[in-house]
N, C-alpha and C positions, 0 to 999 in steps of 0.2 A: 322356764329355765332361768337360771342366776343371770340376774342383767350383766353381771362382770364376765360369766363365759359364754353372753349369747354375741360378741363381735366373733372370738376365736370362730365356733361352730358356723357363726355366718358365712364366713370368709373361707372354710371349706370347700364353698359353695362353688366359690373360684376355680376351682384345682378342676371341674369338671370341664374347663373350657379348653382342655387341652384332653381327652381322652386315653387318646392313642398313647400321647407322652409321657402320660401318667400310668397307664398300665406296664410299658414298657419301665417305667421308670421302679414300678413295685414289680417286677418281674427279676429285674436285672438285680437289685438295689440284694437281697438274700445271696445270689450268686457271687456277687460281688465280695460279699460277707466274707462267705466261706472262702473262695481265693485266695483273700487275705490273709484270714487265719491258716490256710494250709500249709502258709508258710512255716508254720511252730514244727510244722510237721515233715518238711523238707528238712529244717535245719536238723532237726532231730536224728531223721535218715541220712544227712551227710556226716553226722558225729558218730555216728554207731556205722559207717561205712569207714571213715575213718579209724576209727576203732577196731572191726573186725573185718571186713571188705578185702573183696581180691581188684588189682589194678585193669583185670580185663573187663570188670563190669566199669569202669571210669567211662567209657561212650554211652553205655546205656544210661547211667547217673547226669549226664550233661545233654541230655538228648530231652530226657524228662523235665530236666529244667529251664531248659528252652521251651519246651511246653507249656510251663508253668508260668513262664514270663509273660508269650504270648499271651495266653488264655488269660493273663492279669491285666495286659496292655489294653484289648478288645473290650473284655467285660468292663474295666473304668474310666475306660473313655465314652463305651454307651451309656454308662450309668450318668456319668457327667452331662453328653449330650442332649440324655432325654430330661436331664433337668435343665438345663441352661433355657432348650427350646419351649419347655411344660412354663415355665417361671415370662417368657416372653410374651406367651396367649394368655398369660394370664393376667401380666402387666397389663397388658393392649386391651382389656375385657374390661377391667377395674377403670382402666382411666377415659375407656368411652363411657363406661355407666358415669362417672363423678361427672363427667365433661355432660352429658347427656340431660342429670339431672341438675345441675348448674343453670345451664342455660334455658330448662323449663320451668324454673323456678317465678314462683308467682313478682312481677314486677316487685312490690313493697320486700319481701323477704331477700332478693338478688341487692337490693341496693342496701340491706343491714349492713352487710361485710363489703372489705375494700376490696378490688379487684385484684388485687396483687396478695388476699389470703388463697382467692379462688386460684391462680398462680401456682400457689405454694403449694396447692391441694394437687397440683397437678405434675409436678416438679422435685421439689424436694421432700417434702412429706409421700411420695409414691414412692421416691427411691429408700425413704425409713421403711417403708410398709415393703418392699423387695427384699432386701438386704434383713433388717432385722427380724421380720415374721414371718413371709414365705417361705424365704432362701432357711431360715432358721429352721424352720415349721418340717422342711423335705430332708435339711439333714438328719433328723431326730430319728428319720425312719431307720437308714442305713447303720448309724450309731446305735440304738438299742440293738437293732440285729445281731452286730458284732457285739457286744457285749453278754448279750445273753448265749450266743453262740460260743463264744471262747469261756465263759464262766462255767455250762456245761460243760467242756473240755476238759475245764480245769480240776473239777471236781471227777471225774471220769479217772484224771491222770491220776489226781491224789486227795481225795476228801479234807484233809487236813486244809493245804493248799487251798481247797475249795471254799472253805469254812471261813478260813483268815481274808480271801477277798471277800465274802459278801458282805463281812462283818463293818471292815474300812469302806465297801462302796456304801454301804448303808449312811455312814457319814458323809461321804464326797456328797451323793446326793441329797442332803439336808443343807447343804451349802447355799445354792438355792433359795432356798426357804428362809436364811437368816439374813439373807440381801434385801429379799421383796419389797418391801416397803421403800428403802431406797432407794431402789434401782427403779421402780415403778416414779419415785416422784420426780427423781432428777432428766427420767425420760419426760415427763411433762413438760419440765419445766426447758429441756431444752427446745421441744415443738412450740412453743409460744413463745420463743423466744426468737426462734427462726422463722416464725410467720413476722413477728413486731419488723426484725429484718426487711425479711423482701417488701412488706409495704412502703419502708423508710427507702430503700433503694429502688423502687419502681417511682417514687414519688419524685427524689432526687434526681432522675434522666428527663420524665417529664417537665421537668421546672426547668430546665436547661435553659431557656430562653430568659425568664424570667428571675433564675440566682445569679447570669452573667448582668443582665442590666440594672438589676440593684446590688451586685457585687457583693451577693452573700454564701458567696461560694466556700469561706472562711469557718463559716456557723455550720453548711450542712455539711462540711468534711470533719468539725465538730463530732456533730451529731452522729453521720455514718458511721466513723471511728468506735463511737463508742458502744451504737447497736451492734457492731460485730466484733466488738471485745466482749460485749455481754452474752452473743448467740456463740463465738467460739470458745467462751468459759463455761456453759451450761451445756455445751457438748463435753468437754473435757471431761468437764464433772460427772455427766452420764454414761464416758467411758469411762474415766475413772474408777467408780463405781464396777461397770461390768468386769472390770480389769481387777477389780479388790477380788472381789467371787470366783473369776476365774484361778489367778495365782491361788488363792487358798486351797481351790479345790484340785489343781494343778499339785499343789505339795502334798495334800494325802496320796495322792496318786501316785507318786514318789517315795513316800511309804510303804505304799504296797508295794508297787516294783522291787524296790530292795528286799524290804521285807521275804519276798520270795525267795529271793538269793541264801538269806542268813537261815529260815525256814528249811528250803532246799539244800542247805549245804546239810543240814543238822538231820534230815532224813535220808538223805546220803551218805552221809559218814554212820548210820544205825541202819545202814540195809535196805531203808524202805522202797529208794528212787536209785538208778542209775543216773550216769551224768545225761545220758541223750534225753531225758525227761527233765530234766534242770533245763537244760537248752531248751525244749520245748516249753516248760513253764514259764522259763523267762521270756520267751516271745509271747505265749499267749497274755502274761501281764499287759504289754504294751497292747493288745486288742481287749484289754479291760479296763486300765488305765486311762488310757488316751480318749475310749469314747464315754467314759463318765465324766472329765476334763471339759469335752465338748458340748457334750447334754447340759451341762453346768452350766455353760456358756448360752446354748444356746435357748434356755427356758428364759436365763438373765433379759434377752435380747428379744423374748416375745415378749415378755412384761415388760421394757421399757417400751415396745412401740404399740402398748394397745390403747395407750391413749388417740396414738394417730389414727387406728382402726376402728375404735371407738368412732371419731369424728365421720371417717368415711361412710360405719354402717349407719350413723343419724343422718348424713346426708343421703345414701342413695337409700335410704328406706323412707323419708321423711315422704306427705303428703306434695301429693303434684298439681299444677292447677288444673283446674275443670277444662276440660278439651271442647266439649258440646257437640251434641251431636244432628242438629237440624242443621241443613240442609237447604238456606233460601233462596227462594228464586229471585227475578231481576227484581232492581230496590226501585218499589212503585210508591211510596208514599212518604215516610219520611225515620229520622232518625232524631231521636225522643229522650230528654229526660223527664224522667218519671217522681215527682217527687226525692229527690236526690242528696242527700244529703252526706258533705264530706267536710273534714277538719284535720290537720294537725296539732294537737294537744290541742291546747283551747282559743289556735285560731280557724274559726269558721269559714271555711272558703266557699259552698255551695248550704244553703241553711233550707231545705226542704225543697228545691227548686224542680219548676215543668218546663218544660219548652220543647217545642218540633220544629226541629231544622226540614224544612219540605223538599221533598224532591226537585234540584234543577236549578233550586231558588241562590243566591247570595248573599250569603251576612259576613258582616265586620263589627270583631270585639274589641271593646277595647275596655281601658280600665286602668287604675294607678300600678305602678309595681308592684308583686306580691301579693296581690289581690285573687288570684288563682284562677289567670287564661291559662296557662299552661297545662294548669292540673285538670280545669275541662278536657283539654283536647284528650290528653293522657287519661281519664276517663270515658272517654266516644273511642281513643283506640285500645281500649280494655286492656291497659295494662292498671291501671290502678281499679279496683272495685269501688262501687260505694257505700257508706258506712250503712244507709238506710236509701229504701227507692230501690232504681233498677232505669239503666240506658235499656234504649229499645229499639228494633230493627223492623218498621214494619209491624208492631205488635208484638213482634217475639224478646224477651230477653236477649241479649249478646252475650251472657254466658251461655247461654244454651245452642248458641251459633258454634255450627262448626269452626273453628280459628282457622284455618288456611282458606274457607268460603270467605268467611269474613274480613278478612285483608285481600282477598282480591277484592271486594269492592270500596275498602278504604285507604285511603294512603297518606302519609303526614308530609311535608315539607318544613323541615327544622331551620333552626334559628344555624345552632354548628352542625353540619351532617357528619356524620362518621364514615371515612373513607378507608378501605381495604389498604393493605400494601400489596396492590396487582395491577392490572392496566386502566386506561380507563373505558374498556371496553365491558372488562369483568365488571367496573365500581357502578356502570350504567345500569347494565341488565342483572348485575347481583347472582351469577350463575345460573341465571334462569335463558330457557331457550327460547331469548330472540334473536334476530338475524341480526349480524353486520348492519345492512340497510336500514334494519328500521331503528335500530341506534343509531345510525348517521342524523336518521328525519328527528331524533326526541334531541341531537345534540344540538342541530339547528336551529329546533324550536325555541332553544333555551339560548340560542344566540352564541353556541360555541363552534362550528360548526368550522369559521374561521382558524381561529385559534389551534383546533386538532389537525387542521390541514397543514399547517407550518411543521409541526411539531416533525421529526426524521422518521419513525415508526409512527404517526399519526394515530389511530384510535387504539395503537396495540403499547403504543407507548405507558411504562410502568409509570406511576406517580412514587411510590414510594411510600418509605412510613410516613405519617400523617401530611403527605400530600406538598412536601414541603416549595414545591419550585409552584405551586398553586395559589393564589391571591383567593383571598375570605369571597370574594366576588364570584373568581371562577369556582369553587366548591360551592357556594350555594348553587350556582349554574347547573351542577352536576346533578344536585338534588334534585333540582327542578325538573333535567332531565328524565332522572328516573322516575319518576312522580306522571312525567308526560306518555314514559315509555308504557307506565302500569296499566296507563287506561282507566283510572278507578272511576265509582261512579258517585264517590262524595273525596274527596281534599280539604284536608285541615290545614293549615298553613300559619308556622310558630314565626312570626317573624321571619318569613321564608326569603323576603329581597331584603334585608337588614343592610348588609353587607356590598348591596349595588348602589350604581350611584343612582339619581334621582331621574333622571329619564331611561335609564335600566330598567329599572324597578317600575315605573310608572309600564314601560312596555311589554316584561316577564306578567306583570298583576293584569294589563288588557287583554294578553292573551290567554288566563286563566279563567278571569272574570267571562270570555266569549263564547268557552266553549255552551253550547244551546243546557244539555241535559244533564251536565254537571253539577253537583251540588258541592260547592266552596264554603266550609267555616273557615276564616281568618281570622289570627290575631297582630295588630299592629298597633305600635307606640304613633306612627311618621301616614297620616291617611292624606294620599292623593285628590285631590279635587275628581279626576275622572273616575277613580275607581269608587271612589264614596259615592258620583251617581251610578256607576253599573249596579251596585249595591242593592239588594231588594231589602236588604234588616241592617237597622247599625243596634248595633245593644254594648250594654253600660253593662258591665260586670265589678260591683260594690257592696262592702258590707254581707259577703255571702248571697246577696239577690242580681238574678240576671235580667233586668228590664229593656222591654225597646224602646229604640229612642223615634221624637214622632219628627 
């Protein structure tokens, strides 16, 4: 299929996650049609009642068109409902898939783009992909119906009549066609322009702390200013644009409508039409008129948003990382690189390197900045691959490890951890089901135990977004906690006391370093006298080679 209509047909695919509301929706959506149009045909019957009618059938004539109202009220309110509702599961399907495949995304490809495109993806480019291609995509149904419906009529009532609309709609709908190109780039160009946006504006809240204390708060209301005189000028322009197509195709249609009238008078004044068929023609204009006007529009409105659809189908159709499917038992011997070899551009961080961390044992890395502790550990916790080699579990490859096996038995203590905005009951156990209790014993361990006891709602107490009433100290605390609560049966540790003071940290690292069958990688800048002898390895990580030290 055409790469250019394989998003449209994709995105089809959607409309099924609503079944019911969509059946309901091409059920009702033809009924609805005709309703409308039978209006040409009411008016028609009140003119020619008018005309020739006795005053005793006036209850029966009002009786009918209370009928008619009803029967209009019911049928376009269901029509509407089952789209409003079909257009909701369908939202909520798309944006668990984006959300879905976002976040499984292989570490190196998540950190390409800024967090705040993945945002946009989830945000305002959902609401382009609502509005301008579903919502468009479901009106087209109910509008061709009527128009094909009242175009038969028309030609029914008077082939002339019938002749002269297809002739004009033939034009309305080339309308369309002479936008495209347009209307498609200035839809581009306003999605890229509203992603440029959210990242300047997610970046701008963050930095809060730091544009008040260098007080360049001057520069980024600059800058913001200007991203969103850019993102709401390339909207303008995109509506603009829809807006040229639409009026254009809006005045032929104006055309015709009239057209009918001067048409209709001239075959009325020669016998062919009575007046009650004038009235009826000129209503069924407006149900041919109107919904070519909107088809216009709305083709406009899926061609401006397939670039956004586009993005969506490369994202949730793109390749996922490898899952693995073994299955290891308890970790009896060690965790292994294998000839390893990793770089960014052409600095070498690991140049062909072996090493087996052994079950139980303790090591401490260390190394200049930049030297790539980091990126070890971030390769032992498989989010980065290696360019050449393979980390090993026991013998087994870790990609071939199942991923939720395999973090149960590994767990990292970071330098910054990343905290929820929830309590700190949720930030401990991470929604996973531990007790109360036994997050009280991992907060203790970690020497908070105190600290939550003060607090007025104690462990149920919220932190907030990024944890702000929290000292760098107690959030490494926290980590440490969960790291305590996980139980794992190897701990990498990124500069994990950085942030405690120095008999802190000397007593968080003895209790780590103590437990018996643990196996502890560390990285630290600041090495303890006591913890350097628990230490069973110290290694030198330089020059891409990772050596022990004797």
């Amino acid at each position: 299929m055409n790469e250019r209509k394989r998003p449209l047909w994709l995105f089809f695919t959607y409309l099924r996650q609503g079944k019911g509301h969509l059946a309901l929706y091409l059920l009702l959506a033809p009924l609805n049609a005709l309703v409308e149009i039978g209006l040409a045909a009411a008016m028609a019957a009140a003119v020619d009642y008018a005309m020739s009618g006795q005053v005793e059938d006036m209850g029966r004539y009002v009786g009918l068109y209370a009928l008619y109202v009803l029967l209009g009220f019911g049928v376009g309110y269901g029509v509407k409902r089952a789209r409003i509702l079909l257009l909701g599961r369908v939202i909520a399907a798309l944006k668990q898939d984006v959300y879905e495949h976002v976040m499984y995304l292989p570490y190196p490809r998540f950190r390409e783009n800024n967090s705040a495109e993945y945002l946009a993806e989830l945000t305002s480019n959902m609401e382009i992909v609502r509005e301008s291609y579903f919502t468009a995509l479901l009106r087209l149904y109910p509008e061709v119906l009527k128009f094909v419906v009242a175009t038969v009529a028309m030609v029914w009532l008077s082939p002339w009549l019938g002749l002269y609309v297809l002739l004009l709609a033939g034009v309305q709908m080339a309308v369309p066609a002479i936008f495209s190109k347009k209307i498609t780039e200035k839809g581009r160009d306003y999605a890229r322009c509203n992603e440029g946006y959210m990242v300047t504006a997610k970046e701008d809240l963050l930095s809060y702390e730091t544009s008040t204390l260098y007080q360049i708060l001057d520069v980024l209301t600059g800058r913001h200013r200007k991203k969103s005189m850019e993102t709401e000028g390339a909207r303008s322009n995109s509506k603009l644009v829809n807006a040229m197509s639409y009026e254009v195709s809006f005045a032929i249609g104006n055309v015709m409508y009239l057209g009918i009238y001067v048409i209709g008078a001239f075959l009325t004044l020669t016998g062919h039409l009575g007046v009650p068929a004038i009235i009826a023609a000129a209503q069924l204009m407006v149900y041919i008129a109107s919904p070519l006007t909107t088809i216009s529009g709305d083709i406009a409105e899926l061609k401006s948003a397939l670039k956004v659809v586009g993005q969506y189908v490369q994202l949730v159709t793109g390749p996922q990382p490898v899952q693995g499917g073994v299955q290891p038992g308890p970790f009896a011997h060690s965790l292994a690189l294998d000839h390893v070899t990793f770089s960014y551009g052409t600095r070498i961080l690991l140049n062909g390197q072996s090493y087996a961390f052994e079950k139980g044992k303790k090591y401490i890395i260390h190394g200049e900045s930049g030297c790539g502790k980091s990126t070890l550990l971030k390769l032992l916790q498989r989010l980065l691959l290696p360019q050449a080699g393979a980390v090993t579990l026991d013998g087994v490859e870790v990609e071939q490890v199942d991923r939720r096996a395999y973090a149960a038995k590994l767990c990292c203590i970071p330098q910054e951890p990343f905290l929820f905005d929830d309590t700190i009951l949720e930030n401990v156990r991470l929604y996973r089901d531990y007790t109360q209790e036994q997050v009280m014993e991992a907060l203790n361990q970690a020497g908070l135990a105190q600290m939550v006891a003060r607090l007025p709602q104690g462990v149920h107490t919220p932190i907030g977004e990024n944890a702000s009433f929290l000292s760098g100290g107690e959030k490494q605390r926290l980590a440490i906690a969960r790291a305590l609560l996980s139980n794992p049966e190897i701990l990498l540790v990124d500069e994990g006391t950085s942030h405690l003071d120095p008999a802190t940290a000397q007593e968080i690292e003895t209790l780590i370093f103590s437990i018996p069958h643990l196996t502890v990688i560390a990285v630290s800048h600041i090495l303890h006298p006591s913890t350097v002898r628990m230490a069973h390895k110290m290694l030198h990580l330089h020059g891409g080679m990772l050596e022990e030290e004797t």
